[in-house]
C-alpha positions, -999 to +999 in steps of 0.1 A: -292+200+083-321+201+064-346+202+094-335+242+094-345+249+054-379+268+049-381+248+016-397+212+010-370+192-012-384+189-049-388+154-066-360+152-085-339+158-050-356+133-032-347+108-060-314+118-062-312+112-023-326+082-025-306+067-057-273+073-035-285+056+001-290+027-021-258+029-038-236+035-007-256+008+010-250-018-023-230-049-020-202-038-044-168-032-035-162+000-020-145+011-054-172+003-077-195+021-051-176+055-053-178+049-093-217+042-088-220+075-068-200+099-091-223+083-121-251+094-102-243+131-094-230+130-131-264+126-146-283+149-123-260+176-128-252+170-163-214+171-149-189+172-177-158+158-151-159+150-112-135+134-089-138+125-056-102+132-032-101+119+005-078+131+030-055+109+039-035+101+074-006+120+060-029+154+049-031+146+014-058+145-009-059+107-022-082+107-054-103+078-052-122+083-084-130+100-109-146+105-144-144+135-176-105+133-168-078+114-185-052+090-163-027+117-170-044+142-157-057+125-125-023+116-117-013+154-118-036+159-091-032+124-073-016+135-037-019+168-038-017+187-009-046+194+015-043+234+011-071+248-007-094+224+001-095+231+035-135+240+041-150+261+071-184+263+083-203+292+073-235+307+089-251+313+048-253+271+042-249+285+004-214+299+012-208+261+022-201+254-015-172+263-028-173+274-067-137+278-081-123+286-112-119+253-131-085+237-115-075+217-149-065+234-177-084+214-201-098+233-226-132+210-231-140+216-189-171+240-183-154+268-167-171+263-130-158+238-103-181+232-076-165+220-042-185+195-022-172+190+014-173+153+020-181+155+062-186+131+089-203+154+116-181+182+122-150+165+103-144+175+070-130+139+053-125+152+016-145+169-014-162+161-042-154+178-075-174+189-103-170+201-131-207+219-146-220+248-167-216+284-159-252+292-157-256+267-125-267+291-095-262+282-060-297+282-042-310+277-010-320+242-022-295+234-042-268+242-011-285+220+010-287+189-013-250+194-021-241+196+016-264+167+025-248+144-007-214+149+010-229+141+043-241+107+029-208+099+011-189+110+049-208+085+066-203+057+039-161+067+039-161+068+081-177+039+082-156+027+055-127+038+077-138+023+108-142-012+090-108-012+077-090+001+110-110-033+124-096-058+098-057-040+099-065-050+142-075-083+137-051-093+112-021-080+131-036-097+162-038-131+141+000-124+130+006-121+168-011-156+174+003-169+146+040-158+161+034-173+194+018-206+179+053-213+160+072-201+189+055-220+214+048-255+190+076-253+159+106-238+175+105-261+207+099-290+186+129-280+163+151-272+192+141-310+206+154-325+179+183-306+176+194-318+206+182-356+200+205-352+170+239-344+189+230-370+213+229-394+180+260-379+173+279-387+207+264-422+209+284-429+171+312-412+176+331-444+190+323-460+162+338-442+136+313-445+111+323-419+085+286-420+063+268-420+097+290-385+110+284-374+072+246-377+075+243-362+109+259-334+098+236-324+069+209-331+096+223-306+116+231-280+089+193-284+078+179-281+111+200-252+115+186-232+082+149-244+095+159-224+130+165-193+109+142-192+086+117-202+112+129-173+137+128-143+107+094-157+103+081-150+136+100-117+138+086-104+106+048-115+119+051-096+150+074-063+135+053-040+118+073-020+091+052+011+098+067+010+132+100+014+115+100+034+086+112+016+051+150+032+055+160+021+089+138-014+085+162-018+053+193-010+070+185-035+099+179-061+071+209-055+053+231-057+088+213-089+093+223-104+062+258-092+068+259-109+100+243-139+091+263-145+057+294-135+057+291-122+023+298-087+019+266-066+012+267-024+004+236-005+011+235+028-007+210+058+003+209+093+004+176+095+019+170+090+060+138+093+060+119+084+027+085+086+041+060+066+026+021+057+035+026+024+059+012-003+036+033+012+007+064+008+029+055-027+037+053-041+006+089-021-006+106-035+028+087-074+020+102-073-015+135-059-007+133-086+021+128-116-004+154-107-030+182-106+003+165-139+013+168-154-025+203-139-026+212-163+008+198-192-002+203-195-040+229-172-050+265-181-038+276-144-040+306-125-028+295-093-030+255-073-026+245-039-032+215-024-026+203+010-039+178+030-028+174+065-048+145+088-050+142+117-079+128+153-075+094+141-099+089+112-069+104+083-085+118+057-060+141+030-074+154+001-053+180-020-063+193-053-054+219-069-074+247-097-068+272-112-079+264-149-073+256-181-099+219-168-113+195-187-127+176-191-163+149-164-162+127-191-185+119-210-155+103-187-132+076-183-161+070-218-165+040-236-147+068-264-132+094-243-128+077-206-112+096-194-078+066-183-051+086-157-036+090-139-070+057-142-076+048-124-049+071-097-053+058-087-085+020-090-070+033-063-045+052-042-069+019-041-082+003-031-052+024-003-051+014+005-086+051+000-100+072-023-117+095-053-108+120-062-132+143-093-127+172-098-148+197-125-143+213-150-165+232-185-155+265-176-138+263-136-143+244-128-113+211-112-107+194-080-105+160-074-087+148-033-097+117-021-082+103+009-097+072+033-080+064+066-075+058+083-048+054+125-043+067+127-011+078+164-014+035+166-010+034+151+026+056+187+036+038+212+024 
């Protein structure tokens, strides 16, 4: 890009340049480094707000940071969709630069909004935002050093990219391994002794040993629930939700627990589709898989209803509530007494940035409510 300027970059530019290789090439999380690079371009430019928005797999804009702006106002921008920051390439470099009316109506904002394309070759990844005075004036110079800045931070995000896609590969390669492994070493060995314990059974059965037949049996009935569990583990390692979308993959767990309980279980939904980014749909299907498993195992319910319910603002709401014996909600927050399995649904509720709320109360039953938001009227535009 810059071998076809006229111009020799000034001082100032090469230190800027220079400041933000280093950054992009720091040791910090990749977070941190997208703060680093925004407080950079902030105190060249003398930028009163920036953001930076990536485009994501679904053709949204994902902002990924941001400064000038409150939490309010970034989330009335967060998922937006990808029209109007579309970029094309133009023959004048200076037309490459998009300078907008300010997009937030925030009354302390300069009044100009330069647009950054954030490319990757001849992929455009995202843009860069900011927010500066109305005297700035689009030079030669000044074009270039923009376009090159979003050419570094499109590098750092492919790369960024192509690092993650590895680590989603190997980890669902490990699941696969992991799978096998249990199916191959556990399950056999389970199913061994499964059968050594009916042939205990046979060999007592002449002698009429009531404590013996007692004892076998709760064997049996624990081997059995080791099976289970043991098979839904191996199916969840090698079933990725985003295979399945959260809807149906909720339906088939819900006809599962029906199947496998007895107990009868309503699923309510309106929605077929409810399309979510993958790893947000994996952590709603892994909690909503927990509370049915809690529910089997704990609850001694007659009757299950989950709800899933989506508003026109984005808000998804599941519920899972039953009718079973409950449990004293003091326990889970003390150090002896803390379930796992609810720990980790709340960790993923807040993955999802949301909220898990668990209300339940000896002998009146309990209620699981997970609360996010989502825009997915965005993902069709």
């Amino acid at each position: 890009m810059t071998e076809n300027s006229s111009f020799e970059w000034s001082p100032s530019a090469i230190k800027l340049l220079y400041r933000i290789t280093s950054s992009l090439s720091s040791a910090n999380d990749r977070d941190q480094i997208y703060k680093d690079f925004l407080t950079l371009l902030k105190q060249h430019f003398d930028a009163a707000a920036g953001s930076i928005q990536l485009i994501t797999n679904e053709g949204l804009m994902d902002l990924t940071a941001y400064f000038g702006i409150t939490e309010e106002q970034a989330n009335s921008i967060q998922h937006a969709p990808i029209d109007g920051h579309l970029f094309s390439f133009e023959t004048d470099v200076i037309d490459e630069i998009q300078v907008r009316e300010t997009s937030l109506a925030i009354d302390s904002l300069p009044p100009r909004q330069l647009c950054i394309p954030i490319r990757f070759k001849i992929r455009t990844l995202g843009v860069i935002n900011l927010f500066v005075k109305d005297d700035i004036d689009i030079e030669e110079e000044l074009a270039y050093l923009l376009l090159s800045i979003g050419a570094h931070l499109g590098e750092f995000v492919e790369r960024s990219n192509i690092e993650k896609a590895k680590r989603h590969l190997l980890i669902k390669d490990e699941r696969n391994i992991i799978a096998n492994e249990l199916h191959d070493s556990l399950a056999q060995t389970l199913a061994s002794l499964r059968f050594q314990v009916r042939i205990l059974d046979q060999s007592l059965q002449p002698m009429g040993d009531f404590m013996a037949f007692k004892t076998i049996e709760s064997v049996e009935h624990g081997l059995d629930e080791a099976t289970t569990d043991l098979r839904e583990l191996i199916a969840h390692c090698r079933v990725p939700i985003e295979e399945q979308g959260l809807v149906p993959a909720v339906s088939r767990a819900v006809e599962k627990f029906r199947k496998d309980t007895g107990i009868h279980i309503l699923l309510q939904c309106e929605e077929t589709t409810l399309s979510l980014p993958s790893n947000m749909e994996l952590n709603a299907y892994r909690i909503v898989q927990e509370a049915l498993t809690n529910i089997k195992k704990h609850a001694n319910a007659y009757i299950v209803r989950v709800l899933l319910n989506r508003d026109d603002d984005g808000n998804i709401s599941i519920l899972i509530e039953n009718d079973g014996k409950g449990f004293d909600q003091r326990k889970i927050h003390s150090s002896e007494g803390e379930h796992l399995g609810l720990t980790i649904m709340k960790e993923r509720a807040k993955h999802l940035g949301g909220e898990l709320k668990i209300e339940s109360e000896p002998d009146e039953g309990t209620r699981v409510e997970l609360r996010f938001q989502y825009k997915e009227e965005n993902a069709k535009t």
